[in-house]
C-alpha positions in Angstrom: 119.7 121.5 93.0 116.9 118.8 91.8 117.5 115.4 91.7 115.4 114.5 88.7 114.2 116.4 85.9 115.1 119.7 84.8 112.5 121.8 84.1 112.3 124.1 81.0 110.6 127.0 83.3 109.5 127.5 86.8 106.2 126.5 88.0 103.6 129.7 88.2 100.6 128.2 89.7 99.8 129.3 93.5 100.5 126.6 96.6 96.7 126.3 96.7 95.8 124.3 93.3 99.2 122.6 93.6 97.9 121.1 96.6 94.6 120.6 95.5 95.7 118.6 91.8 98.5 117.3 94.1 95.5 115.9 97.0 93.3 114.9 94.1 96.1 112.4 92.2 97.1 111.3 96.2 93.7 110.0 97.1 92.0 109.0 93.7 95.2 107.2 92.2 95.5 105.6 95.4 92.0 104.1 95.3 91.9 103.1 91.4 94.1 99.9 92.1 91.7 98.1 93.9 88.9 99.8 91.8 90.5 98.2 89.2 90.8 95.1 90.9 87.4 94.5 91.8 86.7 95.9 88.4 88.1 92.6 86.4 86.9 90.6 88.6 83.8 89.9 86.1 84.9 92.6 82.9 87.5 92.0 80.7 90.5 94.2 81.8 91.3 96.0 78.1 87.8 96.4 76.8 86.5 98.0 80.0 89.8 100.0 80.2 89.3 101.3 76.3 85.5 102.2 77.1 86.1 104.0 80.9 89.1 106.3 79.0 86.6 106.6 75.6 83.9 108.3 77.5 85.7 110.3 79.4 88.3 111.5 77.3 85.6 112.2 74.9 83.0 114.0 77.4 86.5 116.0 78.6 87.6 116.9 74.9 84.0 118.2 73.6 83.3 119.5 76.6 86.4 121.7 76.2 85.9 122.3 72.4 82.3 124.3 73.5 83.6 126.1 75.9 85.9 127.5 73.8 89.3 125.9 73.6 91.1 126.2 70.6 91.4 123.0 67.9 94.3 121.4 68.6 97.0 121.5 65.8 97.9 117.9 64.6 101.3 118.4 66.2 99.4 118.5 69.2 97.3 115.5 68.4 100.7 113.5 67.5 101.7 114.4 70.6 99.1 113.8 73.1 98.9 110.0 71.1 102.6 109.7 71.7 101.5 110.1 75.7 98.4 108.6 75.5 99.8 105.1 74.2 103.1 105.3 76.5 100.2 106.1 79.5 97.5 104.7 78.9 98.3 101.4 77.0 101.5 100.8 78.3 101.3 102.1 81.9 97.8 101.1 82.7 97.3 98.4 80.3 99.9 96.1 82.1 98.0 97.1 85.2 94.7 96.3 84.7 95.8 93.3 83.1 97.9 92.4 85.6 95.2 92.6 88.6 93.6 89.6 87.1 96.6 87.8 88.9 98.4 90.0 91.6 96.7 91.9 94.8 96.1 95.6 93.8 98.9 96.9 97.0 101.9 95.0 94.6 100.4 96.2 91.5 100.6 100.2 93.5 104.1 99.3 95.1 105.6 98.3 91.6 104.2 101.3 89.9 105.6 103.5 92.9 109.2 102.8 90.5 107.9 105.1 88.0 109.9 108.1 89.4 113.4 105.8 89.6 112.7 104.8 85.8 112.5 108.9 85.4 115.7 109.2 87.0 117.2 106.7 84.6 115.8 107.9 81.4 116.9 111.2 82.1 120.3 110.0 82.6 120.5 108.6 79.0 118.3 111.1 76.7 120.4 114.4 74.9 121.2 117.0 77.4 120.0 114.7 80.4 121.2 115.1 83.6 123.4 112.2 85.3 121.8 111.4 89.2 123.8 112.3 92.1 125.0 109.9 94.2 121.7 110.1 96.4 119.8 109.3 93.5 121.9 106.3 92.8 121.7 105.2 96.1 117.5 105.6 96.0 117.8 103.7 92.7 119.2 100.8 94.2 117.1 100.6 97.3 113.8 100.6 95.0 115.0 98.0 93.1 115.7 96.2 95.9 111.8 96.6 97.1 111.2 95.6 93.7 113.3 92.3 94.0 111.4 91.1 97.1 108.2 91.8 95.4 109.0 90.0 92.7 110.5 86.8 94.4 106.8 86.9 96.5 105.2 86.8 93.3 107.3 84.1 92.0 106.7 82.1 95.2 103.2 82.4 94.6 100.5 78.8 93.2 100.9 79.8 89.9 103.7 81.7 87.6 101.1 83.7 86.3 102.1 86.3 89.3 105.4 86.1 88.5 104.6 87.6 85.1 102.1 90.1 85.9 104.1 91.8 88.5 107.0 91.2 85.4 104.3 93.5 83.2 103.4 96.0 86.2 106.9 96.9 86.6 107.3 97.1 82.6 104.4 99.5 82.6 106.2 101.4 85.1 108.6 102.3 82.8 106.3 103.1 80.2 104.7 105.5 82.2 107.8 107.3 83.1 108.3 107.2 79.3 104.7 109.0 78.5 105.8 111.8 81.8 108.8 112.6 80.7 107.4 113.4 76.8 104.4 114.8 78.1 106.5 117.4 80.3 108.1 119.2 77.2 106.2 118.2 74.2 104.0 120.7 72.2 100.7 120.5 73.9 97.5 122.6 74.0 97.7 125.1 77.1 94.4 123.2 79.0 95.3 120.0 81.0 91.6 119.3 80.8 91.5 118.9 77.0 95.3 117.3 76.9 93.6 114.7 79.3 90.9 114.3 77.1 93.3 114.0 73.5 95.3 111.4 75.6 92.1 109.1 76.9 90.7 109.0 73.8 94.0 108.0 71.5 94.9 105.6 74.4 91.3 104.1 75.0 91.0 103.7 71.5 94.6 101.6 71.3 93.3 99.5 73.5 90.5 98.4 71.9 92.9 97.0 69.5 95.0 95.4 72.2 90.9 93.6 73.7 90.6 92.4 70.2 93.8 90.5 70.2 93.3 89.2 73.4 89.6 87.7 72.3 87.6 89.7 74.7 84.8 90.8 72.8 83.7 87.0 72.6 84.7 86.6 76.5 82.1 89.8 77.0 78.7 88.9 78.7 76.6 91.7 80.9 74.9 89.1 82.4 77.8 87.5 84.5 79.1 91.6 85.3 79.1 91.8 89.3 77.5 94.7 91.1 81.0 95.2 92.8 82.7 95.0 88.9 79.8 97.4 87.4 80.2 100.1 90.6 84.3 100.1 90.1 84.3 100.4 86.5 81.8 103.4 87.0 84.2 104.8 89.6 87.0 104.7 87.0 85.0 106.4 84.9 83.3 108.9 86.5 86.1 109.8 89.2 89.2 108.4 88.2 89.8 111.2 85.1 89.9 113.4 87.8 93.1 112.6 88.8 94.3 112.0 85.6 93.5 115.6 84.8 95.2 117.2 87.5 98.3 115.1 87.0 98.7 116.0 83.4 98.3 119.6 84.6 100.8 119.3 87.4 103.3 117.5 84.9 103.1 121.3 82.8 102.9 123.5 86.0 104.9 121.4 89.2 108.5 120.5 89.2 109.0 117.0 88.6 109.4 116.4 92.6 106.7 117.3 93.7 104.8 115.6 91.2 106.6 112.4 92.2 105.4 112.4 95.3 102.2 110.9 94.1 104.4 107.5 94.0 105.1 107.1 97.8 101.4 108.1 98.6 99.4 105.9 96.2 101.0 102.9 97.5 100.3 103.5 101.3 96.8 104.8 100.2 96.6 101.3 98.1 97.9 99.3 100.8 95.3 100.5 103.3 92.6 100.5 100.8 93.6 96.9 99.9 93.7 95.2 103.6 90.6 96.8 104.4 87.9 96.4 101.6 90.1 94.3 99.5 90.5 91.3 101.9 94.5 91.7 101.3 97.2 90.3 103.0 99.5 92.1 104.8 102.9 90.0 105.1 106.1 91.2 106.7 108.2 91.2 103.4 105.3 93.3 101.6 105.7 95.6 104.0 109.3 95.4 104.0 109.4 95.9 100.0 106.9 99.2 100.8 109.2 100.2 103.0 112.1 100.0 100.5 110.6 100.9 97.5 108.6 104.6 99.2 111.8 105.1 100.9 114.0 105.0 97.9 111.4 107.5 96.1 111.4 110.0 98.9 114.9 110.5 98.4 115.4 110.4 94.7 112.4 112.9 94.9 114.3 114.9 97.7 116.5 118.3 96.9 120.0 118.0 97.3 122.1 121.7 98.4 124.0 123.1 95.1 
């Protein structure tokens, strides 16, 4: 029997394009956190967030539209912005705001909770399913992880850490929030043209969200790195990709399998981080990896009925 979330049908897709969209989220996801780091290095972390999931949710969505895909009711466009905000503006808003402050392997260790906020919600929503006693036990040992990595952070020059790993593991929940909705809300059949309803609503919001931080006065091309402009383009050309295949997994993949992505980002971030990012590496880090992966292998684990 599943640890997590019941599904409302079985998966039909074939082992192949699991694998693939599962591969694709693994490896792309994995590299965006320091992507994103190096990205706000010299751009402001909402407005370049807003214009990356703009164009590409818009180049997705008419794409799409010509090639034949239905209009979306505005059901569906209610719901894609219910997911696109939860996603997009609380998920990976309070990342990329948080990388101004925090290395990019905390910011993909904190995220790796996601699944255990799953675990949680579900316990609490109608017709949820209370975790196991595996589950619990998972819970508790991510948290933990989470603890250390917090106490780092707080231990850090300035409490600005403190509070951005704070946000990173608030977004957290927010994206478990947009995943669980975005599993059995009324969407349109293609994962390509959900994607794109979802960047564009949540790239809008968060040109609200630059606005109220000032960053439109704060924006000057001439001071952009080559390292910023080359990440930002990354995200955008690259980074829907996995975006795509994860909303499509989320509709096709038991819940899992999909959470897999959360113990395989991390290590991928990690690696990505200590070698091109200039990162340490420190004992407790790796302890609070070790905690945190750990604890989402087995709340992602099958138990026997």
């Amino acid at each position: 029997m599943s640890q997590s979330l019941p599904l409302p049908n079985e998966p039909r897709a074939s082992p192949i394009a699991l694998w693939t969209a599962l591969s694709t989220v693994y490896l792309i996801w994995g590299s965006t956190y320091l992507a994103i780091r190096f990205t706000v290095e010299t751009l402001p972390p909402f407005l370049s967030a807003a214009a990356r999931f703009i164009i590409s949710g818009g180049a997705l969505y008419a794409w799409r539209r010509a090639a034949g895909d239905p209009k979306p009711s505005r059901m569906e466009w209610g719901n894609a912005a219910i997911v696109g905000i939860f996603l997009l503006v609380g998920g990976n808003g309070g990342v990329v705001w948080a990388a101004q402050f925090i290395p990019s392997s905390l910011s993909a260790l904190l995220v790796a909770t996601a699944p255990l906020w799953m675990i949680m919600i579900d316990a609490v929503r109608p017709g949820g399913a209370w975790p196991k006693i595996k589950s619990i036990l998972g819970i508790v040992i991510g948290f933990c992880g989470v603890g250390l990595l917090i106490g780092w952070s707080a231990n850090q020059a300035t409490g600005v850490n403190f509070y951005a790993a704070l946000a990173v593991v608030v977004a957290a929940f927010f994206w478990a929030v947009g995943s669980i909705h975005g599993k059995t809300a009324r969407l349109p059949s293609s994962p390509l043209i959900v994607a794109g309803m979802e960047m564009l609503v949540g790239g809008t919001a968060q040109i609200g969200i630059a606005w109220l931080f000032d960053e439109f006065s704060h924006l000057d091309f001439s001071t952009v790195s080559p390292r910023s402009a080359a990440s930002w383009i990354y995200l955008t050309a690259i980074g829907p990709a996995a975006f795509v295949a994860y909303a499509w997994l989320l509709r096709n993949a038991p819940i899992p399998l999909v959470a897999t992505y959360s113990y395989v980002n991390p290590l991928v971030a990690i690696l990505l981080g200590y070698l091109l990012g200039k990162e340490m590496m420190s004992l407790r880090v790796l302890l609070a990896a070790a905690l945190i992966v750990g604890s989402v292998a087995l709340v992602s684990g099958r138990e026997k009925s």
